[in-house]
N, C-alpha and C positions, 0 to 999 in steps of 0.2 A: 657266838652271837647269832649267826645266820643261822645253826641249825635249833636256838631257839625262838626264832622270828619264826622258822617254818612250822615249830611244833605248837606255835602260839597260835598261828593260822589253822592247822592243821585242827585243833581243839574247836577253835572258833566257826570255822566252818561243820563242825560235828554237833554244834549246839544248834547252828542254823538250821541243820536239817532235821532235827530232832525235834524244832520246833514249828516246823513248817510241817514236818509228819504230826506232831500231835496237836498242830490246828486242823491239818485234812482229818484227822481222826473223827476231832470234835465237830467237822461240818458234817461229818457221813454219819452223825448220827441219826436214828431214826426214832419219833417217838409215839407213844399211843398218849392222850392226854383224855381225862373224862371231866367234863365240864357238867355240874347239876344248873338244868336250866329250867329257871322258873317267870312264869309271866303270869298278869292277870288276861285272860280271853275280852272280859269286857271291863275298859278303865275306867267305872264307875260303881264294879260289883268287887268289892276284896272276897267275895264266895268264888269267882270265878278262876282264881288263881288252879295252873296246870303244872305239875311239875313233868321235868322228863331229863333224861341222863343223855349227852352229847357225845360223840368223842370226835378228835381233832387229832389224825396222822399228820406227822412234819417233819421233815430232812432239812428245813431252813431256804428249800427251793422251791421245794414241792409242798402242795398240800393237798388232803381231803380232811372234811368236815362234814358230821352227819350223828343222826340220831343213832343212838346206838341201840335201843329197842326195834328201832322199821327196819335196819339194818337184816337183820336174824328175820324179819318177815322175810323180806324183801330176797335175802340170798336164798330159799328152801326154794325158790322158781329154778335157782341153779345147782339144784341136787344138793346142798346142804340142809342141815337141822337143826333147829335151837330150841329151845323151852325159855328163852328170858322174858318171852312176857304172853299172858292171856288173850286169848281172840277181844275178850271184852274191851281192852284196853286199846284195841290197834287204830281206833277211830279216832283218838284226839292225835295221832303220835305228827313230829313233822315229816314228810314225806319229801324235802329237799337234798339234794346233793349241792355240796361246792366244793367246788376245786380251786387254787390259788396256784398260779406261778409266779412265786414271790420275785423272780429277777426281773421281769417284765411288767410286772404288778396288774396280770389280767387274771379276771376272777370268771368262773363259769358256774352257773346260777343253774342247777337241772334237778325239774319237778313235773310233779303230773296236776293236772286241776280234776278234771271230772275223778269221779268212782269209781273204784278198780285201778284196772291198768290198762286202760284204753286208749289213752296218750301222754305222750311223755315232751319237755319241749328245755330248752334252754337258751339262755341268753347270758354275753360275754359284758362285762364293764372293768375296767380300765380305772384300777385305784390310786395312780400316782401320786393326785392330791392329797392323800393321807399323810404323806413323807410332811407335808407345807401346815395342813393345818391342823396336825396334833401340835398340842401345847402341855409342854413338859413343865411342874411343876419344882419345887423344892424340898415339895411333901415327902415323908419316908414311913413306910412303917413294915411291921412283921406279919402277913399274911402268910397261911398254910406252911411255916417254916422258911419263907421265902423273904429273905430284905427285897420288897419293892418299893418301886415311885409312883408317885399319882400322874396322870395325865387325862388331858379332854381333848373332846374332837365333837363338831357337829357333825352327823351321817344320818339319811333318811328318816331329816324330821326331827329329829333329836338331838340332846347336848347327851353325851355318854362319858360316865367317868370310869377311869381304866386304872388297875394299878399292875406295874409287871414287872419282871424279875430278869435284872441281866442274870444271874444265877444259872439260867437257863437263855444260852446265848442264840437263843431262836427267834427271830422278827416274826412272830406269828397269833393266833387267835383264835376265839370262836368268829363264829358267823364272819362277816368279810373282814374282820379287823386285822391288820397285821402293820407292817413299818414302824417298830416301837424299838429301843434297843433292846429287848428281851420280851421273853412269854407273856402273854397278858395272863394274870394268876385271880382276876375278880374284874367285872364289867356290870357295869349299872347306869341306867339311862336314868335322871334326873328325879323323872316321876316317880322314880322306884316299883316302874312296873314291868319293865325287865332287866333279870339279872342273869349273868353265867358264874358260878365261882367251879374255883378248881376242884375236885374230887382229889384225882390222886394222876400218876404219871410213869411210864416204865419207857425203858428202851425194847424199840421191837427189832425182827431183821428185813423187815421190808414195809410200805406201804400197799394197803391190800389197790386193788386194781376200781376203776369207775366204769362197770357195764354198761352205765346208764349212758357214754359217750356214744356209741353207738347206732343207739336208737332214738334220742333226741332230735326231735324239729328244732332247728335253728328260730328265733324270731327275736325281735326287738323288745327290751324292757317296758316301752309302756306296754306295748302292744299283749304281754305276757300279765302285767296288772289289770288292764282292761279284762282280757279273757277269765282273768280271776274270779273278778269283782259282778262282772256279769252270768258267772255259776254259782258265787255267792247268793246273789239275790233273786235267779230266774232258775235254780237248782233244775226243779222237775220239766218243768219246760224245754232246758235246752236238751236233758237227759231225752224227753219223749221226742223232740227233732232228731236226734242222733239214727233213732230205730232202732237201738239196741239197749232203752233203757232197761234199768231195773226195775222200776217202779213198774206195779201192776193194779190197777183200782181197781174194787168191784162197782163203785159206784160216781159218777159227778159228787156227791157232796163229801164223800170219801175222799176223795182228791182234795177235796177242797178246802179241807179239815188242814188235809196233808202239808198242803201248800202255805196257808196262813202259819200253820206250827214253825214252817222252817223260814218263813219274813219274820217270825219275833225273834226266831233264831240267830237269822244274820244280824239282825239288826244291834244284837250282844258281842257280835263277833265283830269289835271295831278299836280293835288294839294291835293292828301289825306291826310288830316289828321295824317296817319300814314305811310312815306313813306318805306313803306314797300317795299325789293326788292324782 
């Protein structure tokens, strides 16, 4: 009887750690994820609608999230080379990095505003409240092959409806979204004027690295929308204070052409993402 009490244990501790080895298995996963992201540039033109392909690295700790087109610009500064997308195209792409540290729930927001790559800046916020105000439905249905659930959450300005897949037992997302029981597989903001749906999804063996931490100015979130909003709308001006614009006119009403062209411009350009005031 005792040496099968031992061999009962014996067994039972052999399932324990087999099961605790193939939950670390499944935490150390890594994955590449491609999100088709589509939005309208101005919420009042359905012409204006941009599409562009996202991808989203995730270990379920860690994350980066990023254009996967600017990507392949963006690394040939670092001695790589891609052909995924035309010079012609590289002007609407988004040029943001984020990173997530899903345990801590701090998100790192790294972009450039002016032209080129003249400055690069970032700012940290803190998603905890996500954990409190998603609200999990009872909804169910089969997207991309995936049994998900519906969920909503207010985030910058917006109601967003989410649907995501324990299937894939990663709290994670595009853009800042994550703390759901599983992958978000489709996001859509009310207006239906922006969406992410899933593309497609593989295991990788690592997450590529964020150069951009580096050389990042640190600054505060309004203070990074302000500076936006005001190259939005003052484009050439701030570029000619800098002294190292690009812009060259032959003439005052040359400019002037120039200037008015890109105030009808911005003034289209009024569907962020995050409508931040």
């Amino acid at each position: 009887m005792i040496k099968y009490l031992i061999n009962c244990l014996v067994v039972l501790a052999g399932i324990t750690c087999l099961s605790y080895s193939n939950s670390q298995i499944e935490k150390a996963k890594t994955y590449q994820v491609w999100y088709e992201m589509k939005y309208l540039r101005d919420s009042l033109d359905e012409n204006s609608l941009i599409m562009e392909t996202m991808e989203l690295f995730t270990n379920g700790e860690l994350s980066l999230f990023r254009s996967y087109e600017y990507s392949a610009i963006d690394s040939t500064k670092f001695g790589f080379s891609s052909n995924r997308i035309s010079l012609e195209q590289k002007n609407i792409l988004s040029t943001y990095y984020i990173t997530k540290d899903l345990k801590s729930n701090m998100v790192g927001f790294f972009d450039k505003i002016r032209l080129g790559n003249k400055d690069s800046y970032v700012y940290y916020e803190n998603i905890e409240n996500q954990k409190e105000t998603w609200i999990l439905t009872d909804e169910t249905d089969s997207l991309k092959g995936f049994y998900c659930q519906k969920a909503l959450i207010d985030f910058g300005g917006r109601r967003w409806i989410a649907w995501f897949s324990n299937d894939i037992p990663i709290s994670d997302g595009p853009y800042k979204f994550s703390n759901l029981p599983g992958l978000i597989i489709d996001l859509h903001d009310t207006t239906d004027t922006w969406r992410f749906s899933l593309m497609k999804l593989k295991e990788v063996k690592e997450m590529p690295k964020n150069h951009k931490l580096g050389t990042a100015k640190e600054i505060k979130k309004e203070d990074y929308y302000a500076l936006k909003k005001n190259y939005r709308d003052n484009m050439v001006a701030v570029e000619e204070a800098s002294g190292d614009s690009f812009y060259i006119f032959s003439s005052p009403s040359e400019r002037n052409r120039f200037v008015n062209s890109k105030s009808r411009s911005s003034k289209k350009d009024n569907n962020w993402i995050e409508l931040y005031p």
